[in-house]
Each structure stands twice: as C-alpha cells, then as structure tokens.
N, C-alpha and C positions, 0 to 999 in steps of 0.2 A: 300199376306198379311194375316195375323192370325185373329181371328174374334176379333174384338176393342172391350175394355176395356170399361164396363158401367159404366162411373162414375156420379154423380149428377153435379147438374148446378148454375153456379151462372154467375150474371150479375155486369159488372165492366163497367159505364156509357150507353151506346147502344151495348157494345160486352159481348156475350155471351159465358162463357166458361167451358167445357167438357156438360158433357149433350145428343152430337153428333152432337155440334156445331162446324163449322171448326176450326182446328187449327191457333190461333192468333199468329201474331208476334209482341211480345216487343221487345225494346230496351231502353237504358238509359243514361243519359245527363250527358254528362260529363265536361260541361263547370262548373263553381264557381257559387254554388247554389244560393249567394250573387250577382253575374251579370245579373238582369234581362236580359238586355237587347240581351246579346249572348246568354241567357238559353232559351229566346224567339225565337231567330230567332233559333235555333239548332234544338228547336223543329219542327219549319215549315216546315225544310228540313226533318226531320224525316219523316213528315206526307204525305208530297210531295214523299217521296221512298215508300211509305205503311204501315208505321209502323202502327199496329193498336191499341196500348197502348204504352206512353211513360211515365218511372219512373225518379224519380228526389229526388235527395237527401235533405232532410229536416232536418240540424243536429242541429239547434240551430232557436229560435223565428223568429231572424230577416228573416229565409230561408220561413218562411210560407208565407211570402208579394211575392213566387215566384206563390203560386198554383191559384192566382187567375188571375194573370197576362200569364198565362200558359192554362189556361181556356178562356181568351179571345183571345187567338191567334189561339187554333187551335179546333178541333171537337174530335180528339183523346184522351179516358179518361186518366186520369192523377193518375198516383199511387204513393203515398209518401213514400222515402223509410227512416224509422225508426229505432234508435237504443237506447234502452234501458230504454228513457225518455217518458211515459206515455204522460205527459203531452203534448209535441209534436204532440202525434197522436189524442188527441183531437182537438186543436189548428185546426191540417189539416183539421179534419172532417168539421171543423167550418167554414173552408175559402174553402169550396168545392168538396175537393179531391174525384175522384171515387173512390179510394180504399189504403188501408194502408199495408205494408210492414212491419210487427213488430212480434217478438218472446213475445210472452206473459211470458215466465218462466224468463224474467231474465228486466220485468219491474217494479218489486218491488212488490208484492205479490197479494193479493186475489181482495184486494179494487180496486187497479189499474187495473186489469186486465178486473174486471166487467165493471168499469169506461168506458174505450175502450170497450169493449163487447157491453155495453146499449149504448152508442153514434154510433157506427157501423151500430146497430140496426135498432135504431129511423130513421137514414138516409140511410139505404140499403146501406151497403158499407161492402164489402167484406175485409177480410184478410189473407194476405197471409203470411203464417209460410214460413220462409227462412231458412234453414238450412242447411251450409256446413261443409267442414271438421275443420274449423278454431275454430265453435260455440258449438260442442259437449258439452254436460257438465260432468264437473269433477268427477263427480258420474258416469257418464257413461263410460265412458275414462275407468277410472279404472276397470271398470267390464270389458270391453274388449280391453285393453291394445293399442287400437288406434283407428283412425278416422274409422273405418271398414265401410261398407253397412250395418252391421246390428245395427253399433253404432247410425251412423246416422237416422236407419229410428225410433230406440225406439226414438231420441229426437224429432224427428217432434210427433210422435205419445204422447210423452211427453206432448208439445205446445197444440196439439191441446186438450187434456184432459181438458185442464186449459179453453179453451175456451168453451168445450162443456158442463161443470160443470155449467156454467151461459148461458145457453141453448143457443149458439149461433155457426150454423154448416155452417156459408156461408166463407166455407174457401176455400182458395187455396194451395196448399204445393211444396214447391220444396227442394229437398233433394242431393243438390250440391257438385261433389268431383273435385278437377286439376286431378284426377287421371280417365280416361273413364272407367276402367274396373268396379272402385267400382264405379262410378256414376252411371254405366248399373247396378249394381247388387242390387243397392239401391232401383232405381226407380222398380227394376223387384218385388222387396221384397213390397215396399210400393202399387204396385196396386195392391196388394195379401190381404192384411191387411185391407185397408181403400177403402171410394167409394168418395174420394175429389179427385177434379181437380188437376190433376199434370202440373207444369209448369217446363219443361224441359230446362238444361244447362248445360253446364262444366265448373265452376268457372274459375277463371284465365287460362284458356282455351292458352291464348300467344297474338304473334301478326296473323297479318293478316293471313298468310300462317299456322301457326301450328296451331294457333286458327280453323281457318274452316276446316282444316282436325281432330283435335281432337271433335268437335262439329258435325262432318257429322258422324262420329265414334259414338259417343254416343248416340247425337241425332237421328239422322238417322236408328239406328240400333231397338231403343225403338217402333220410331214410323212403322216402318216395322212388328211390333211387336202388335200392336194397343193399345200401353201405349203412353202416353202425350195430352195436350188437348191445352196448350200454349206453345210456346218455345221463349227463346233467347240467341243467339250464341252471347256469351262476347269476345269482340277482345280488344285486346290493341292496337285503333286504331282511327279513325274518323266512332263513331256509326252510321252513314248512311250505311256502308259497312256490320255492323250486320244485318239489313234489309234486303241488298241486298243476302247477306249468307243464312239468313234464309229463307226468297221464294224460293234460288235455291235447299235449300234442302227440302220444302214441295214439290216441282216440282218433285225433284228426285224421290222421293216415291210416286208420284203419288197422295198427296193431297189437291195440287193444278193446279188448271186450271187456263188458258190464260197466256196471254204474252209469247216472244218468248220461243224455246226453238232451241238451236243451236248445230249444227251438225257439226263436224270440224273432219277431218282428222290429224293424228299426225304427217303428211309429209312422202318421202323417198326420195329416190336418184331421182324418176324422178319427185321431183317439181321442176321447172324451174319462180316462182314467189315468193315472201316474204308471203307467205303463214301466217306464225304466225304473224306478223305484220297486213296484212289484218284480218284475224280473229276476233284480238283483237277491232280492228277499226268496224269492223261490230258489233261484242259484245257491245262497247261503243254505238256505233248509237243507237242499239234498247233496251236499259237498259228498256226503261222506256215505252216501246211500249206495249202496251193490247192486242195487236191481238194476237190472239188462233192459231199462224203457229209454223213451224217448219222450219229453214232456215240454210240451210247446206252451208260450207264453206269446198271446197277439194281442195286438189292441184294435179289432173291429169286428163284433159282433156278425152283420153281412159277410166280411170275407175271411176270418179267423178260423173257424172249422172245416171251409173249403178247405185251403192252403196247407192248410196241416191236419187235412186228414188221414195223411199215414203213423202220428202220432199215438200212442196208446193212450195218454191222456193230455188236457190241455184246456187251459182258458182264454177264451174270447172275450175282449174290455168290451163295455157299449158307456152310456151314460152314467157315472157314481152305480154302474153295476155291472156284472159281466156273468156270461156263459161258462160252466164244466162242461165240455165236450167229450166222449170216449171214441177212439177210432172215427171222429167225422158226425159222431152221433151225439147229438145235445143231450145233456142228462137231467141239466136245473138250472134256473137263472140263482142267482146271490148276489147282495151288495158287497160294492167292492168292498169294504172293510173287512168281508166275511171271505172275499177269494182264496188268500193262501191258508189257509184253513181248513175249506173244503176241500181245495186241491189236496192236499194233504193225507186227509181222512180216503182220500179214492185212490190215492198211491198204497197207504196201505193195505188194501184188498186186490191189489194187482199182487 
C-alpha cells in the first residue's frame, strides 16, 4: 500500500471521518422515505450488519418526521440526503440529523447557502458535496464536452467554494461516475487538489454481481492507493448486502480486521463432495461472526490441509466425507453431511 492520503477530519454523530480514522461504511434506505415504519426497521438491519452511518432521503417536509424516528431506533448517525430545496436541509438540522447531503451551487444562491452554512455550524453537522456524472453543471459540461474526471472534480471544487466563502470547511466530497475508470481518475485528481474527506462510490454501480465487482474495481483500487476515508458500494439490491460488500472489501485490502475471513478452494476433478454448496453454507453460518480467524473450505483430503495450513481451522472434502483440520493438523474424519456442524462446534472453542 502507498503512503495514505492526509486528509482533515470531521465528525458525523460519534464516527470519525478521514483525519486517519478508519474507513467507515455507509449505506442507504431505500424503503419510501414516507414509510416510517419499514424505514425504521431497514435501518436496524443495517446497524445489526455494521453499517456505521445510514442516509435517508428527505425529498419533501412530511420525510423530515423520518430523522427523528431514525434517531430513536438505532445509535448509527443518520445523514439526510438533499436536493435542491434549502429549506429541507434546515428543517433536517432542526429535527436532528448528523449530517446533510446537499450541493450548495444549485440551492438558490448566496442567502440560502449561508442559511445551511450557519445552521451546520451552530450544530456541528457536517456536509457533504455529492457530485456525479448526472449533476455536472452546464457551464462546466461545455467547457469539457462531457461528464470527464476533471469535469467532475472542478464542480465538487465548484460546491465547496460556495461553502468555504461563508467560512465553513467541515465538508465531505464524493465525486461519483457508473463509469470505474473516471471515478478512479476523479477521486485520484481530487486528493491532489483538496485536503476534504473523500467518500468513495461507483454510482449506479448494477445489481449485486456487477455492482461489487465494479465497486471492488474502483473502490478497492483508490483505497490500495491510500485515497478514500468513507465508502459505499451502491447495489441495486437489498442495502444489507452493500454492508456486507463493503467490509469484504475493506478486508480485502487489509483495512479492516476481525471477523472471518474464508479460504475456499475453486474445486477440480478430484472433489468428490458438493464443495461450493458447503462453502457457501459455511460463508452464510459465519456472516456475522467477530472472531479474528481464518477458515478454509477445500475439496481434497491429500492437498486440503497442505494448502491451508496457515488457517486456524478448515475442512478438507474426500469421498461423501471430509477432514476438520486445525492449523495443518488433522483432528477427525466426518461425513459430509456432518461437516458444517463440526466445523462449527470447533469455531466455537477458538
């Protein structure tokens, strides 16, 4: 990894972000901002996966009756996400919100802008400039004949002018493309430029599958890099799984610890058990398990425990049975029906 990106700090309810505070993961509700009742429980689950800031759309008066009810449900700050209407992002500040989601250039001009600026302020609530390829502005466009990397990062740098004009620099910026290459080349341009917290993403990124591969693409590749200080992987899906995405890519790169991390073989000719079907089954068991191991799932009794014997624990398939291995050391044969079971019972005593 390259030496990380010093960026400044701000604080959005108890998390802390860039500064060389760990990377946080958002995500965002995508039940009917109007439904408490599922916007409430949607969140729980989020909070219950790790999320550690959850955003919520706030398009009209009656959505603000969501941030306070949002606020009693869980301990994860809550960031409002804003479009165009000033007034909205007061309203939020007023009924609690940790932090607001709002483009200053295109909330109606200088008054509004300070308006949000001094109420920001007075209740330490951060903002964060959202900027994709969708919001460029027209003046900009024109200058460089499309959504580019460098259209994008002059309008974040645009946004935040507006804000720093009425001396307020507790920003956060995220400069979003569908496309990885200018997302990568945007975010690489903006931690060159400015010392705000980047919050990393690949807009409309898809669904499950092409979303987290475009997202480990982007994301992954910045943070390998030591640019980004928050991220969240947009899936066109049920936002628990964004969560999930996104821990397994802070993992990947090594910026976060605990909870499992699993080791699987891609099978060959000599697995003789349903190999990816257990896998997955062991995958599901310990989604949600904290322990700091490593638990390998292979399908060849001869070279299974070789292969992974830097694992803490692990099964090796043979014939409708397979090996519990510890550290490279065989413990018992078991029928395969009986693997993730045992496996199981020997996580526990780790």
């Amino acid at each position: 990894m390259l030496d990380v990106r010093q960026s400044r700090q701000v604080k959005v309810g108890d998390i802390l972000i860039g500064g060389g505070a760990p990377v946080s993961v958002q995500s965002m509700l995508n039940t009917p901002s109007y439904d408490i009742k599922k916007s409430v429980a949607q969140a729980v689950e989020l909070e219950k996966a790790g999320c550690d800031i959850i955003r919520a759309a706030i398009p009209d008066m009656e959505s603000v009756n969501l941030i306070p009810a949002l606020k009693n449900a869980v301990r994860s700050p809550i960031v409002a996400d804003i479009h165009f209407d000033y007034k909205l992002a007061l309203e939020a500040v007023a009924a609690g919100v940790d932090k607001i989601r709002i483009n200053p250039g295109n909330i109606g001009g200088d008054a509004n802008v300070k308006l949000v600026a001094d109420a920001c302020r007075t209740h330490n609530i951060p903002i964060r400039i959202g900027v994709n390829s969708g919001s460029v502005e027209k003046e900009i466009l024109k200058k460089y004949g499309a959504p580019t990397a460098d259209a994008l990062v002059e309008s974040a740098m645009y946004h935040a002018r507006l804000l720093e004009k009425f001396d307020f620099n507790d920003v956060v910026i995220s400069i979003k493309s569908s496309t990885v290459k200018t997302m990568y080349e945007a975010y690489l341009k903006a931690s060159t430029v400015c010392d705000y917290p980047l919050h990393l993403g690949v807009t409309e990124a898809g669904t499950e599958r092409s979303g987290i591969i475009a997202s480990s693409a982007g994301i992954g590749g910045l943070l390998l890099r030591g640019i980004g200080d928050t991220i969240r992987v947009s899936l066109t899906d049920d936002p628990v799984k964004e969560v999930y995405a996104a821990k397994d890519i802070l993992k990947a790169v090594g910026l976060r610890q605990g909870g499992v991390k699993l080791v699987a073989c891609p099978t060959c000719g000599r697995t003789r058990i349903d190999l990816i079907g257990l896998a997955k089954r062991v995958e599901d068991a310990l989604r949600d398990c904290e322990k700091d191991i490593t638990v390998a799932v292979m399908g060849c009794v001869v070279n299974g425990p070789g292969e992974a014997r830097e694992a803490d624990i692990g099964i090796a398939g043979g014939d409708g049975c397979g090996l519990i291995f510890k550290k490279g050391e065989i413990l018992r044969k078991v029928p395969e029906e009986k693997l993730l079971e045992e496996l199981l019972k020997e996580i526990e005593l780790i």
